[in-house]
N, C-alpha and C positions, 0 to 999 in steps of 0.2 A: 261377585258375579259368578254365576254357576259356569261349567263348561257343557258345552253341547254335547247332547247324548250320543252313544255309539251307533253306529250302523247296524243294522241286522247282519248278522254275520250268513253267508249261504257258501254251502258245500253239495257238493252235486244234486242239485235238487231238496236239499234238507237244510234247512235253517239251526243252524246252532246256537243254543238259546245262550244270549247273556249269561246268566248264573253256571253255564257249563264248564267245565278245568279241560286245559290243555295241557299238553302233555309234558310241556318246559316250565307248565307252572308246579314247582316242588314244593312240598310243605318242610319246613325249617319243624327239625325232628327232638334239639335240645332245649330239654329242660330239663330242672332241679329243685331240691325242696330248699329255701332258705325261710330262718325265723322273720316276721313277720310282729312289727308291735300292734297295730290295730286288730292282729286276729289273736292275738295273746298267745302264739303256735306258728307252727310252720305252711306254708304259703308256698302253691306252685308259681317257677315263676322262668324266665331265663338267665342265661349268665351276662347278657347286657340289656336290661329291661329300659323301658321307655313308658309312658305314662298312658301311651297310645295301645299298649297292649291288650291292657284292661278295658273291660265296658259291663254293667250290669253287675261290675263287683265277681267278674270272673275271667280269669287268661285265654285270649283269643287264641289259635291257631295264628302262625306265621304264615302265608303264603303269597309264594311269587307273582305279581300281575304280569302277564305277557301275552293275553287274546290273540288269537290269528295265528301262534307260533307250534311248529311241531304238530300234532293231528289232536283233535276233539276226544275227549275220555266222556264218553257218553253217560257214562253211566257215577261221573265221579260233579260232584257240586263247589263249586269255589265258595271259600269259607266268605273273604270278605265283600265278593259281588251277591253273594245270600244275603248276606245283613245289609246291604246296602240298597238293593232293591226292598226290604222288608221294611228298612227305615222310611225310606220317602214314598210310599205308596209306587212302585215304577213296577215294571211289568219284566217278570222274567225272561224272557223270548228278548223282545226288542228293546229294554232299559228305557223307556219312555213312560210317561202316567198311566195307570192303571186305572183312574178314574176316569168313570163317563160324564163325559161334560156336561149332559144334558142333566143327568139325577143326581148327581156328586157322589156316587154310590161306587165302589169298589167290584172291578170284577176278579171271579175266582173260580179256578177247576183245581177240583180234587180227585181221587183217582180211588181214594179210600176213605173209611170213616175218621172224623175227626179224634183225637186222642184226647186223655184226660187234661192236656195244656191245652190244644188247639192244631194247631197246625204247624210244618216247616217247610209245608210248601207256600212259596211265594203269589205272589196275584199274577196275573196272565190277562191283561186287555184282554176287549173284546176282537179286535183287530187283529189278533195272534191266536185267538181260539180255536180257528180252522188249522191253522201251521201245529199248535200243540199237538192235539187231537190226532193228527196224522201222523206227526215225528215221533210221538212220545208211543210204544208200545203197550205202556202199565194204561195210557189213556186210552187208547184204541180198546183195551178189554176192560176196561169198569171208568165211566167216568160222569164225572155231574158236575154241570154249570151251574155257579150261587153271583151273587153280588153281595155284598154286606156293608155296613151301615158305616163300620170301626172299627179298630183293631188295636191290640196291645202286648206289646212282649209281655210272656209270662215263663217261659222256659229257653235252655237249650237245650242244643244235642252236643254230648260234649262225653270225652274218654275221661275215664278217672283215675285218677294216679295212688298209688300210699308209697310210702316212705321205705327204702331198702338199703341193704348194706351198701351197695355199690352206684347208689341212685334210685330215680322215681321208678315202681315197678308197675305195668300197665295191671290197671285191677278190673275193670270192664270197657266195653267201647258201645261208641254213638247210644250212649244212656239219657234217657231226657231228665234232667234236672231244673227242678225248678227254681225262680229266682230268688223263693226267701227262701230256701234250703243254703244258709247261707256257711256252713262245716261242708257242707260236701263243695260247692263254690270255690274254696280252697285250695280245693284238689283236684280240682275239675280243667279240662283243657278243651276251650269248648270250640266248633268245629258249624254251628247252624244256629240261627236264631229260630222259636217257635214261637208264631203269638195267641193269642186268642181273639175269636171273627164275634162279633157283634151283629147284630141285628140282620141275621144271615135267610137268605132268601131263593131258594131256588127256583134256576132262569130256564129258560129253552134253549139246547144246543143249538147254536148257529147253523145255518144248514149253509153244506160246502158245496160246491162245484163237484160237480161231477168228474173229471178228473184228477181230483183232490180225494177222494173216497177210499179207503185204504182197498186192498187188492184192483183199483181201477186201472184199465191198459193206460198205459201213456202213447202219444204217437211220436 
């Protein structure tokens, strides 16, 4: 039995999208290299691993679930409500389906061109389109409405580690690695699922209310 999805979370006037990090949610910061027999070498990992760490054949990010607590880090993405919206089709903003019931078709705004993987940004219903659009700044100045057919992990975003005297030494960050780049996976500590959009289609921006329109008075 699934659990019932979250409420829209709203702060004065602005809805906090799902996939947003608050600020009591900390990200668990140890790790270390230990050998590794399936990789014939050594293997990012923590000092009490769990089976649940792993996905895609690469080490998640640790981080705290705590929504509602402490203030909205706007600008910061929770590692595991990312992937978890990206896995069940659910919709950034409000954690509910992203598909339109009527076409079974996926909706999507991006804000920028898609990358050599695809995307890390998540689907966005049509029903939260107007809320993004006006929350999200990077939308308000460059944005396009798609829908798409399918979708498939094909990368993360993920920091990479090599091996040092004194422990793991950070060797780049939010690097998109793909999933058969499977040496660098390794040493990867990845942080955002990216998949790739299929059969992608662009839609007409929803038209908002008029006092939904960004610089509009409010009364």
């Amino acid at each position: 039995m699934t659990s019932p999805a979250a409420p829209a979370i709203q702060i004065p006037n602005l809805r906090v999208p799902y996939i947003t990090s608050w600020s009591v949610e900390r990200i668990s910061g140890d790790v270390l290299f230990k050998p590794h027999a399936e990789v014939a070498g050594l293997r990012l990992t923590y000092p009490d691993p769990v089976s649940t760490d792993w996905m895609f054949g690469v080490l998640w990010v640790r981080q705290a679930l705590a929504p509602q607590l402490g203030r909205p880090e706007w600008n910061a993405v929770h590692a595991l409500r990312q992937r978890r919206v990206m896995l069940r089709k659910l919709c950034q903003v409000c954690n509910q389906t992203a598909v339109d019931e009527e076409t079974d078709r996926i909706w999507w705004v991006l804000a920028e061109e898609l990358s050599e993987f695809g995307t890390n940004a998540p689907p966005t219903c049509r029903a939260c389109i107007p809320d993004a659009l006006v929350s999200c700044p990077r939308l308000r100045r460059s944005a396009a409405v798609y829908t798409v057919g399918d979708y498939e992990p094909s990368a993360v975003l993920a920091n990479l580690y090599r091996p040092g005297p004194l422990g793991p030494v950070l060797k780049q960050e939010s690097v998109e690695v793909p999933l058969d780049a499977f040496l660098d996976l390794e040493w990867a500590l990845a942080t955002q699922l990216i998949v790739t959009l299929h059969d992608v289609r662009q839609e007409e921006i929803p038209d908002l209310d008029p006092v939904q329109r960004p610089g509009a008075q409010r009364s």
